[in-house]
ZAPALUM-223972 format. One line per field, with one value per residue: residue number from 1; residue in three letters; z, y, x of N, C-alpha, C in turn. Coordinates in Angstrom, 1 decimal, padded with zeros to 4 digits. Each point is the difference from the previous one (the first is absolute). Layout:
BEGIN
i = c(NUM  ...)
aa = c(ALA  ...)
nZ = c(Z  ...)
nY = c(Y  ...)
nX = c(X  ...)
caZ = c(Z  ...)
caY = c(Y  ...)
caX = c(X  ...)
cZ = c(Z  ...)
cY = c(Y  ...)
cX = c(X  ...)
% end
This chain:
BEGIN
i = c(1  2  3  4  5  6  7  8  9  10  11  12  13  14  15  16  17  18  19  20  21  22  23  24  25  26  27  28  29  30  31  32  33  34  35  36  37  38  39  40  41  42  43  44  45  46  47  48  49  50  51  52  53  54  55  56  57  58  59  60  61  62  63  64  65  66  67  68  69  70  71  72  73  74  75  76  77  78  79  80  81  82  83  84  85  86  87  88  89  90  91  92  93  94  95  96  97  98  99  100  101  102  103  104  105  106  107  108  109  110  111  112  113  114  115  116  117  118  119  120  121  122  123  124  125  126  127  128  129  130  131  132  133  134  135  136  137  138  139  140  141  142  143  144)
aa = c(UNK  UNK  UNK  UNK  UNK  UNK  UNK  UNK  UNK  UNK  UNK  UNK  UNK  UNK  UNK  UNK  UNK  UNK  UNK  UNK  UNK  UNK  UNK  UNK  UNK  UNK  UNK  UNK  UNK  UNK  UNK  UNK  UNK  UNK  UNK  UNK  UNK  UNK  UNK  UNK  UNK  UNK  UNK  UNK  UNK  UNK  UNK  UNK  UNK  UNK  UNK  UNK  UNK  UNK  UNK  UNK  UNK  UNK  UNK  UNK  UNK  UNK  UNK  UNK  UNK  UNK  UNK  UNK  UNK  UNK  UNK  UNK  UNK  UNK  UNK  UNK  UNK  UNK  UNK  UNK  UNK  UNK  UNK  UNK  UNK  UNK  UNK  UNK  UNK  UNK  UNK  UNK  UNK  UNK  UNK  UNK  UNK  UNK  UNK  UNK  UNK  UNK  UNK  UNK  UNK  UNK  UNK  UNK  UNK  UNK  UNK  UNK  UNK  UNK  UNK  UNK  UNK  UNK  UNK  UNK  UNK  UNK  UNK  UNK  UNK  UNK  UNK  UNK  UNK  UNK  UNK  UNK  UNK  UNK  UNK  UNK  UNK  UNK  UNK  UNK  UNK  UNK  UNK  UNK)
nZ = c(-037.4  001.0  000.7  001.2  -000.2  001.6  -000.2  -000.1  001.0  -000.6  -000.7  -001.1  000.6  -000.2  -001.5  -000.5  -000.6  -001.1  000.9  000.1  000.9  000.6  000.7  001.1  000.0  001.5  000.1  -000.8  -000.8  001.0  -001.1  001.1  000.3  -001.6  -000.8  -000.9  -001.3  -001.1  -001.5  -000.5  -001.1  -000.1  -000.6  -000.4  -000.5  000.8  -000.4  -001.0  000.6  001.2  -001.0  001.4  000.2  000.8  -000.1  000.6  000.0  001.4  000.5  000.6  000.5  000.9  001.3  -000.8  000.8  000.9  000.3  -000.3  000.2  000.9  -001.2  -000.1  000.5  000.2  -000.8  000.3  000.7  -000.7  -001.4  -001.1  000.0  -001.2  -000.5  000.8  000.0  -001.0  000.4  000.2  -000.2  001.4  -000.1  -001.0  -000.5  -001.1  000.3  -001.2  -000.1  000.1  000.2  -000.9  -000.7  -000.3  -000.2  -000.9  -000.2  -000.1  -000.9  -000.7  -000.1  -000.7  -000.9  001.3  -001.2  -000.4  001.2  -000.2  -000.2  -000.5  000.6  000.9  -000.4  -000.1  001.7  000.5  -000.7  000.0  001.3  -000.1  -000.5  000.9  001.0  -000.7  000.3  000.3  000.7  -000.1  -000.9  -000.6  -000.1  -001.0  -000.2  001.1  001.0  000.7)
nY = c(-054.5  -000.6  000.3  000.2  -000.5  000.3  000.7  -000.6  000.7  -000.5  -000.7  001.0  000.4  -001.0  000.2  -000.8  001.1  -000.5  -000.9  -000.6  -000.6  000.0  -000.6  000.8  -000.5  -000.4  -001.4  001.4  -001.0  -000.1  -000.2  000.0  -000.2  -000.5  000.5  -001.5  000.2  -001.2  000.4  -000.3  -000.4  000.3  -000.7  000.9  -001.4  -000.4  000.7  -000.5  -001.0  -000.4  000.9  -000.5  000.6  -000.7  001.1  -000.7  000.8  000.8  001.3  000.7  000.9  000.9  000.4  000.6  000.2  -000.4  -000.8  000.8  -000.5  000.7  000.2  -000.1  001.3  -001.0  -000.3  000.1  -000.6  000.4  001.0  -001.1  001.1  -000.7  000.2  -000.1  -001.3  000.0  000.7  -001.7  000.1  000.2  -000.6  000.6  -001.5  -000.1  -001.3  -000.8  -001.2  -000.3  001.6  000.7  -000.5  000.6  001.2  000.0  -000.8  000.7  001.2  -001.0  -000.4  -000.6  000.9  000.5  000.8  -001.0  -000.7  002.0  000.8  -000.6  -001.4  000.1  000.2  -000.7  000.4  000.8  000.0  -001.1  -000.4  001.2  -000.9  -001.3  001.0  -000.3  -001.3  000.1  001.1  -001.3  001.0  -001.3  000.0  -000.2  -001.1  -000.3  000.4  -000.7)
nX = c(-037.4  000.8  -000.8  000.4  -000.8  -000.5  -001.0  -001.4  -000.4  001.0  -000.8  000.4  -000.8  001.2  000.3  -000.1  -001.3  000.2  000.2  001.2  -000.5  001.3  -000.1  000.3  001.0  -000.4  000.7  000.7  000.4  001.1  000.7  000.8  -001.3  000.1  -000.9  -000.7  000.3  -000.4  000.9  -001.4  000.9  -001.2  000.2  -001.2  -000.3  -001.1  -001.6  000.0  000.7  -000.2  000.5  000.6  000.9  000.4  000.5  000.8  000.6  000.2  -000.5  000.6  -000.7  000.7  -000.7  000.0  -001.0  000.4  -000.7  -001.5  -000.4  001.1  000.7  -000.8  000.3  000.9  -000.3  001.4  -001.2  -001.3  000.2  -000.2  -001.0  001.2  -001.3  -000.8  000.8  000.3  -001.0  000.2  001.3  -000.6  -000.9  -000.3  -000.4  000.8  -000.9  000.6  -001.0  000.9  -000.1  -000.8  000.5  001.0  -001.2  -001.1  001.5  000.5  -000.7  -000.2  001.3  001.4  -000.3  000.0  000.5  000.8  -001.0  -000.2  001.0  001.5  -000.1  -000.4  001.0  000.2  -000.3  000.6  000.7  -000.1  000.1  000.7  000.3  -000.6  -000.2  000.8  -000.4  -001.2  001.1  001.1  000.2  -000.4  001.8  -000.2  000.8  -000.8  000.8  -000.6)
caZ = c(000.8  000.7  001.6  001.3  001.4  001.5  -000.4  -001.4  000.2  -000.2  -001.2  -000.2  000.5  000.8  -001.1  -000.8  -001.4  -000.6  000.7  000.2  001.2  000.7  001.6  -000.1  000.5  001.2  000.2  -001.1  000.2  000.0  -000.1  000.6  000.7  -001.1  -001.4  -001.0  -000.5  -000.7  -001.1  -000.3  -001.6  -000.9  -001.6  -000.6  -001.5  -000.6  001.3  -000.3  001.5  000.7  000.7  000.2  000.0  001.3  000.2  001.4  000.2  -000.2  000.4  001.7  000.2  001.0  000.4  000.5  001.1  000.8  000.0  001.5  000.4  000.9  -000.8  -001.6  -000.7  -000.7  -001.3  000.0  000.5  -000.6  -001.1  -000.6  -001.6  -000.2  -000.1  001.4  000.5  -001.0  001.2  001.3  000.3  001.1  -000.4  -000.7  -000.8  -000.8  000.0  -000.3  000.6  000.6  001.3  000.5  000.4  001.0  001.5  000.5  000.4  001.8  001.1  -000.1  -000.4  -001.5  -000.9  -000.2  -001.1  -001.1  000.6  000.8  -000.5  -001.3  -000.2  000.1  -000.6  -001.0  -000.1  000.4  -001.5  -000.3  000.4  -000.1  -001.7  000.0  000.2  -002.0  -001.3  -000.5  -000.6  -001.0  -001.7  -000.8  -001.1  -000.7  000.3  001.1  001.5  001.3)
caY = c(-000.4  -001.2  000.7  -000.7  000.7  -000.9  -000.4  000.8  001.4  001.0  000.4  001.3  -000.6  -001.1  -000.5  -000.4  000.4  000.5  -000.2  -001.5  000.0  -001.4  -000.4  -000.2  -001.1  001.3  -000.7  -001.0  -000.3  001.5  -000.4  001.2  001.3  000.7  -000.8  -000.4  -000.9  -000.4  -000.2  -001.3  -000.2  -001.2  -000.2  -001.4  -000.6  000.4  -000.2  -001.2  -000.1  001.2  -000.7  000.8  000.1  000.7  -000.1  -000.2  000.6  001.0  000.9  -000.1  001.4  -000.3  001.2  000.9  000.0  -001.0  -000.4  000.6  000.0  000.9  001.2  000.2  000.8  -000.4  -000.6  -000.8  -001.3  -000.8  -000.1  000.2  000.6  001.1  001.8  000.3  -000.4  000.0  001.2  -000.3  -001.2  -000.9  -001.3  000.1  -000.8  -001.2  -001.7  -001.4  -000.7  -000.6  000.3  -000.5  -001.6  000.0  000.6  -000.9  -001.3  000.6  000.6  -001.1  -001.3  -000.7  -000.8  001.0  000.6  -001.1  -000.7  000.5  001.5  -000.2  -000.1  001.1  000.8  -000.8  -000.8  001.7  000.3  -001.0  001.2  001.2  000.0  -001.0  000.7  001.4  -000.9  000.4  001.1  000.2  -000.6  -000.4  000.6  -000.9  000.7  000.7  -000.2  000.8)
caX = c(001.0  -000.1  -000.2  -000.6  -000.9  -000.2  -001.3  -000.7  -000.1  001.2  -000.4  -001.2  -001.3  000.0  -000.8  000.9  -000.7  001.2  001.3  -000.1  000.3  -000.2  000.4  001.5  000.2  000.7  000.3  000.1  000.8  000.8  001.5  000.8  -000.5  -000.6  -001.4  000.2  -001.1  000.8  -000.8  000.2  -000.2  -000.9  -000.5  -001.2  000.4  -001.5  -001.0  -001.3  -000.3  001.0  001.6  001.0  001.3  000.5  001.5  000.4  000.7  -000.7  000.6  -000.2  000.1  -000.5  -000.2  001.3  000.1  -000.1  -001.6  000.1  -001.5  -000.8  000.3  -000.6  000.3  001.3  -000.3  000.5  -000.1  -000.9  000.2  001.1  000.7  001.6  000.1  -000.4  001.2  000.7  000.8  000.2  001.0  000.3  -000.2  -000.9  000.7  -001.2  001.3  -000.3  -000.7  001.1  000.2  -001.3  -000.4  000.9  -000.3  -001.8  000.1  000.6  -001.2  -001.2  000.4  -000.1  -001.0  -001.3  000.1  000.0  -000.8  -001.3  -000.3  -001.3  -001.7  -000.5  000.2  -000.6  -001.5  -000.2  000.4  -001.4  -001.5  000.1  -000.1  -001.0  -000.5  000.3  000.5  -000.6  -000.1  001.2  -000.3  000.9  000.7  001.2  001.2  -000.1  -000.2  -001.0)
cZ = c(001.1  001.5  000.6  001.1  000.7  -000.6  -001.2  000.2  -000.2  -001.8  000.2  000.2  000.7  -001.3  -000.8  -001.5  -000.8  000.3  000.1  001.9  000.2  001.4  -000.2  000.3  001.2  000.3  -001.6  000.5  -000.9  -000.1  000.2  000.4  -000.5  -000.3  -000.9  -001.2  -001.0  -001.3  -000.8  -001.4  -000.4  -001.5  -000.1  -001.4  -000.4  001.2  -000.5  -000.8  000.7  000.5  000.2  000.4  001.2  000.1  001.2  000.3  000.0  000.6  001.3  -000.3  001.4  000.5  000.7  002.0  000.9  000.3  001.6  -000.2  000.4  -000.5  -001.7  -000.5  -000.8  -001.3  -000.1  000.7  -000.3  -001.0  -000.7  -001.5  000.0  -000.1  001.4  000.8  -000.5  000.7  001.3  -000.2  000.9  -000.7  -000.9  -001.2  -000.6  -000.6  -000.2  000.8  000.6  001.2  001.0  000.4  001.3  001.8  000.3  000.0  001.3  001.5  -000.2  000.1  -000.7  -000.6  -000.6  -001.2  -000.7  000.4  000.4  -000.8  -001.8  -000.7  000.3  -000.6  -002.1  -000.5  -000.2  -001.2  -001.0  000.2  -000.8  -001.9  -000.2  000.1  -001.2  -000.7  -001.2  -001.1  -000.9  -001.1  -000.3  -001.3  -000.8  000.0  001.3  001.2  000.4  001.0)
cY = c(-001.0  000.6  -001.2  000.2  -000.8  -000.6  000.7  000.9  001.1  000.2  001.0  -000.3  -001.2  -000.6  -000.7  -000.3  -000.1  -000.8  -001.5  -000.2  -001.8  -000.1  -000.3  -001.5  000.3  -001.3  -000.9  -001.1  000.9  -000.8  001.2  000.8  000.8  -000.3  000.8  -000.3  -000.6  -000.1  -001.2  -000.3  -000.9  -000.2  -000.6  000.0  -000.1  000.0  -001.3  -000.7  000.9  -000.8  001.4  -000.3  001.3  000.0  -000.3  000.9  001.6  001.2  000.7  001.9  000.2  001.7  000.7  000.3  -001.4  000.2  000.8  000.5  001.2  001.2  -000.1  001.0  -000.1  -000.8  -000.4  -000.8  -000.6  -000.7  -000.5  -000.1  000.7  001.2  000.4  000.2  001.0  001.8  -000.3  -001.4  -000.5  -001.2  -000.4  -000.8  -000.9  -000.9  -000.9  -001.1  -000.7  000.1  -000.1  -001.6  -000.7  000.3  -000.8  -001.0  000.0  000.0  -001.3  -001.4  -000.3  -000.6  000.9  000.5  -000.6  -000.5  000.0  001.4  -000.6  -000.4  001.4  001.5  -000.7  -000.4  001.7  000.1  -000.4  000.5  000.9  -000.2  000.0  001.0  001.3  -001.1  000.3  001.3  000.7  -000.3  -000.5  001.0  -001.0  000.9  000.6  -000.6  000.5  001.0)
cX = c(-000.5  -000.5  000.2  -001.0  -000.3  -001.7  -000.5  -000.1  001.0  -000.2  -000.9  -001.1  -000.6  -000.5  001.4  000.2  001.5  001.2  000.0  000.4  000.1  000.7  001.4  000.7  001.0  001.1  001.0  001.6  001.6  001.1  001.1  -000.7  -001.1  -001.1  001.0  -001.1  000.7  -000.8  000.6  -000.5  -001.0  -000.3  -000.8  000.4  -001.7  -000.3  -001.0  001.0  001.0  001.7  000.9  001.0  000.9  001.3  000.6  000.8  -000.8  000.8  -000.5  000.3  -000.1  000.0  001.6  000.3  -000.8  -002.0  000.3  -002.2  -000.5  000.6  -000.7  000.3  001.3  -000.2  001.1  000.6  -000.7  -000.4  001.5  000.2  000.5  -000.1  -000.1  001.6  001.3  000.5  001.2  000.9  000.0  000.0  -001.2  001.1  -001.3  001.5  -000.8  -000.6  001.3  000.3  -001.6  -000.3  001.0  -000.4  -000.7  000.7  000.8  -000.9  -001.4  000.4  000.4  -000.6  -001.2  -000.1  -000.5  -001.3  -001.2  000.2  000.0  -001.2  -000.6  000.0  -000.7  -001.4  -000.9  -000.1  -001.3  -001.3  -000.3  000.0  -001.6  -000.8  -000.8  -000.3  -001.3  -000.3  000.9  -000.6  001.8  000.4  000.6  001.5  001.0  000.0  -001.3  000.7)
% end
């Protein structure tokens, strides 16, 4: 399951043998109050060479209770997977990139979406293939 903790020392032994640990992000950006994260459809058609394919349109999950830093013991404010959420209607909703693109163009400028989050989101995607390109065996017949 997903913990929160203030330092490393809150792992058993202060070890983190077994476990994936990363830094929290204490300042994320919060549409209505919330985190968020958003999934995003990629098809690779090959890796040699590498082509992909990014769907623009993506999906926005967001944490059932309002971002609050100084209560971790609430998961849900932090996490937002449905299963985690899915105990709690306040405001635990998952919505189309429309409305998503709609806020970050509110809350950053017009434009911003279309201008700076997809590239980016595109270029993320890339990276992250480039990075395996090596280690995918080709399938005939087949997506990557």
């Amino acid at each position: 399951g997903i913990k929160l903790m203030c330092s490393r020392n809150d792992l058993s032994g202060g070890r983190a043998d077994g476990k994936i640990v990363q830094k929290y992000v204490e300042s994320p950006f919060l549409i209505e109050g919330r985190k968020f994260d958003l999934r995003v459809w990629v098809l690779v058609t090959s890796f040699d060479p590498l082509v992909v394919w990014v769907y623009d349109r993506v999906m926005a999950r967001f944490c059932a209770h309002p971002f609050d830093l100084s209560d971790l013991s609430n998961r849900l404010r932090h996490v937002t997977n449905i299963s985690v959420n899915s105990s709690s209607f306040e405001g635990a909703k998952a919505c189309d990139g429309s409305y998503i693109e709609e806020q970050v163009n509110d809350e950053l400028g017009p434009g911003t979406w279309e201008d700076l989050t997809l590239p980016m989101i595109r270029r993320a995607a890339a990276l992250a293939l480039l990075s395996a390109q090596g280690q995918v065996q080709h399938r005939d017949g087949s997506f990557e």
